[in-house]
C-alpha positions in Angstrom: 13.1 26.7 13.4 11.6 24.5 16.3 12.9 24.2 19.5 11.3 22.4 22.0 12.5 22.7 25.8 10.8 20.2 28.9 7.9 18.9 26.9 5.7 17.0 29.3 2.4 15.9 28.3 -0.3 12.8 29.3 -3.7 11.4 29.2 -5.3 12.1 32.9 -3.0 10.4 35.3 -0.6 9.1 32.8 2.2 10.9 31.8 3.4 10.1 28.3 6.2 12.5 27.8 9.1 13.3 30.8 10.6 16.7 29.5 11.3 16.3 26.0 13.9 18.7 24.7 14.1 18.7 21.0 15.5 21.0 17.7 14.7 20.9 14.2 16.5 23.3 11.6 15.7 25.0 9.0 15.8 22.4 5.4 16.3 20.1 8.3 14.5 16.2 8.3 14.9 15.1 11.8 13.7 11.3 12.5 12.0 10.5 15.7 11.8 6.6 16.6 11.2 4.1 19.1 9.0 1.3 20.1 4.9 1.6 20.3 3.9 3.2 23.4 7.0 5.5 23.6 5.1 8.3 23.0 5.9 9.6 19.4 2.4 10.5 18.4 1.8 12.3 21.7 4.9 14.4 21.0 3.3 15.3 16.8 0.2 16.3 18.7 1.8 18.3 21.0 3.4 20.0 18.5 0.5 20.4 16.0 -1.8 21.8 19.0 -4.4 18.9 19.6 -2.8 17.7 22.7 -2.5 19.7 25.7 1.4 20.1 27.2 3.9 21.9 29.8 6.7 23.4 28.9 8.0 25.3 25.8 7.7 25.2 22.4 9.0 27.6 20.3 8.3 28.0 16.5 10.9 30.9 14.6 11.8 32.1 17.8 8.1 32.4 19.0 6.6 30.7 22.1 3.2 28.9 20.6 2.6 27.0 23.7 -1.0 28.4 24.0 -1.5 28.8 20.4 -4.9 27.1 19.2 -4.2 24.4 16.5 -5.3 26.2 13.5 -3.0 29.4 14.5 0.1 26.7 14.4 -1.1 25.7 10.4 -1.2 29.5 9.8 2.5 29.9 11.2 3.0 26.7 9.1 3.0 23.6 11.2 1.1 21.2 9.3 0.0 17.4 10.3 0.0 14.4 8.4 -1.5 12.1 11.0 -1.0 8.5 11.0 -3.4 6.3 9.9 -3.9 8.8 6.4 -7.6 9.8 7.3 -8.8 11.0 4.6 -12.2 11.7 3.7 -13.1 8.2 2.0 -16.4 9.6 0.1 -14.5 13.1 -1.1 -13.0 13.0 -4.4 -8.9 13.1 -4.0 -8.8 16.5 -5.5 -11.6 17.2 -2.7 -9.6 15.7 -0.3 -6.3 18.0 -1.7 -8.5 21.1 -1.4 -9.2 20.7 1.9 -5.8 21.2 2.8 -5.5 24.5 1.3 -8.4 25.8 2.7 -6.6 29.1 4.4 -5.0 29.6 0.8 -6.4 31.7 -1.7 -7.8 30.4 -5.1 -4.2 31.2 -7.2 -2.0 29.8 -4.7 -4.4 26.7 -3.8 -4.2 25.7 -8.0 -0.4 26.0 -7.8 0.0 23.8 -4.9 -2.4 21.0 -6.3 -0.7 21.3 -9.4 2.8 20.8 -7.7 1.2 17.8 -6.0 0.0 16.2 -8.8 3.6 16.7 -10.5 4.6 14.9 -7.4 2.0 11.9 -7.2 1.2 11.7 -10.7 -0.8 8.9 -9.9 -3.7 11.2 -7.5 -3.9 13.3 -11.1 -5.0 10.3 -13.1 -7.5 9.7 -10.3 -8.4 13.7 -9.5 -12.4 12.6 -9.7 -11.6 9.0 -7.8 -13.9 8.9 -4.5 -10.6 8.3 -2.2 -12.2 5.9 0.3 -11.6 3.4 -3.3 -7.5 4.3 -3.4 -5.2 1.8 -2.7 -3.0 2.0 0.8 -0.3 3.6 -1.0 -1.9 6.0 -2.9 -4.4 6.9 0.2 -0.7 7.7 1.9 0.2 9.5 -0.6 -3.4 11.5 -0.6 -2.3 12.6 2.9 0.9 13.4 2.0 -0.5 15.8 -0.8 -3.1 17.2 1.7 -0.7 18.5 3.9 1.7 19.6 1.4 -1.1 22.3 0.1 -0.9 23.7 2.9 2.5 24.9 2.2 4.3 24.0 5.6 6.8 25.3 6.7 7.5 22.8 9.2 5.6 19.1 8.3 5.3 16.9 11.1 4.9 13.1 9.7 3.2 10.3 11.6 4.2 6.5 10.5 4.2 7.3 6.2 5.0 3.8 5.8 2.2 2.2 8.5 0.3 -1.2 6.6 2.5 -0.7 3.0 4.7 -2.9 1.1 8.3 -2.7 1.3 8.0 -1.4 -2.5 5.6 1.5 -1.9 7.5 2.4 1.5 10.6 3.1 -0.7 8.2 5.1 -2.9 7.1 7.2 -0.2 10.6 7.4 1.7 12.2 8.9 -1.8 9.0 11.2 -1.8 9.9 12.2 1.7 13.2 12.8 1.1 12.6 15.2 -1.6 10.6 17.6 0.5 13.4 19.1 2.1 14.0 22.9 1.3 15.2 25.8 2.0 12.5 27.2 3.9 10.4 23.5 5.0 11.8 21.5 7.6 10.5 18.2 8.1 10.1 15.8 11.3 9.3 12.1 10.6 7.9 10.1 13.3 8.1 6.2 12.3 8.7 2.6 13.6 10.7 1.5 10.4 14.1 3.0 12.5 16.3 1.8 9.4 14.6 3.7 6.6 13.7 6.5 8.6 17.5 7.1 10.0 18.8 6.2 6.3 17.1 10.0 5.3 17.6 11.5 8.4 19.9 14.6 8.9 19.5 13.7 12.4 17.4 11.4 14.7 16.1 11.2 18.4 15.4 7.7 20.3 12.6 7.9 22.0 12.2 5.4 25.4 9.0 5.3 27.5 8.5 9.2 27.1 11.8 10.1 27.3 15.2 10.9 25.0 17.5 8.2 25.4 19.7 8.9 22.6 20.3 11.5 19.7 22.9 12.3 16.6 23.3 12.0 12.9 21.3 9.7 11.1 24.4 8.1 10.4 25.6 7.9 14.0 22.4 6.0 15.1 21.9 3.6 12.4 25.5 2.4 13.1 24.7 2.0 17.0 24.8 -1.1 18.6 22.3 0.1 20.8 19.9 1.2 18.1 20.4 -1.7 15.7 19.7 -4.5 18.3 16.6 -2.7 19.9 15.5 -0.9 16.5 16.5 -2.7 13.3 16.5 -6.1 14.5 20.2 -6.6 13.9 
C-alpha cells in the first residue's frame, strides 16, 4: 500500500531524514520507534504532506510526492498528530465532525456512530466542550477524529504520550483492533515494548536513518533493541 524509497527531508540546513526506505501492507500495523530526535514525526509529516521531502513516495502504486496534503486525506492518508490537538472549545462530536468533513452527511453519521461503538465513553460526553476531557479520552478524541475520515492508511504519532500505564493499554488494544482488510496502520511511538508487542513489523529509527527492521517479534527479542529501547 505505501512504499517509500530515499526519503530525505530537514528543517533549513538540517537534515532530519538520510534516505528512508520504508513498506507498509495492506491490513498491515507497522511500528516505527526510536529515541527523541530520530526523526519519527518528520517522517508522519512527510508522509501526511505538511513537510516538504526528496525522494519517493508511493501510495497504491501512485507517486504522491507533490500531492498537496488534503489530496493525500482524499486518497486516504489520514493524521493523528501527536500531542491530540483537538479543538478544546468544540464539543467532541464537533471535534468528530470535523474529521469527516470530505464525507457526505450518510456516511459522516455512520462513521461517528462506529466511533462512538468504539469509545463509548466520547458518546456519553457527545455535547462535552473537549478542551474539559481527560488525557485519555482527549486521545481517544483524536483517535475518533481521524477514524471518520475513513483511512485507508492511518499514520499515528505517540497514542500513548502523558497517559497512564492503564489507559495506554486501553488505547494499544484500541489500536490493535483497527487493522483491516483494506486500512493499514503505521504507529510512531517511544513506548518500543508495547508498540513492537502489536506490531506485524517494526523499523528502528537512529538519527534519521534505518538501523534495523523485522517482525515485531524479531525486534522485541533483540539485544540491540531491548538495551537501547526497552530498558532491559
Amino acid at each position: 500500500m505505501l512504499d517509500v524509497k530515499g526519503l530525505r527531508a530537514g528543517y533549513g540546513r538540517i537534515q532530519a531524514l538520510h534516505g528512508i526506505d520504508l513498506a507498509v501492507a495492506r491490513g498491515e500495523l507497522v511500528a516505527l520507534v526510536g529515541a527523541n530526535g530520530a526523526g519519527k514525526t518528520t517522517l508522519l509529516k512527510a508522509l501526511s504532506g505538511i513537510q516538504g521531502f526528496s525522494g519517493s513516495v508511493k501510495f497504491e502504486g501512485e507517486e504522491i510526492r507533490h500531492q498537496p496534503a488534503e489530496k493525500r486525506v482524499a486518497l486516504g492518508i489520514v493524521h493523528c498528530p501527536e500531542g491530540r490537538q483537538v479543538f478544546g472549545p468544540l464539543s467532541v462530536e464537533d471535534n468528530l465532525r470535523l474529521g469527516a468533513y470530505r464525507r457526505g452527511r450518510a456516511r459522516s453519521a455512520r462513521s461517528l456512530e462506529r466511533v462512538y461503538g468504539l469509545f463509548p465513553a466520547l458518546a456519553e460526553r457527545r455535547a462535552q466542550p473537549a478542551g474539559t476531557l481527560s488525557g485519555g479520552q482527549q486521545q481517544m478524541l483524536a483517535l475518533g477524529r481521524a477514524l471518520m475520515a475513513e483511512p485507508r492508511l492511518l499514520l499515528l504519532d505517540e497514542p500513548s504520550m502523558g497517559l497512564a500505564p492503564r489507559l495506554v493499554s486501553e488505547i494499544f488494544a484500541c489500536i490493535a483492533g483497527l487493522r483491516a482488510a483494506d486500512t493499514a496502520l503505521l504507529l510512531v511511538e517511544q513506548n518500543a515494548a508495547a508498540a513492537l508487542a502489536i506490531a506485524d513489523r517494526g523499523y528502528v529509527l537512529e538519527t534519521g536513518r534505518i538501523a534495523l527492521c523485522g517482525t515485531g517479534a524479531v525486534l522485541l527479542a533483540d539485544a540491540g533493541v531491548r538495551q537501547a529501547y526497552l530498558g532491559l
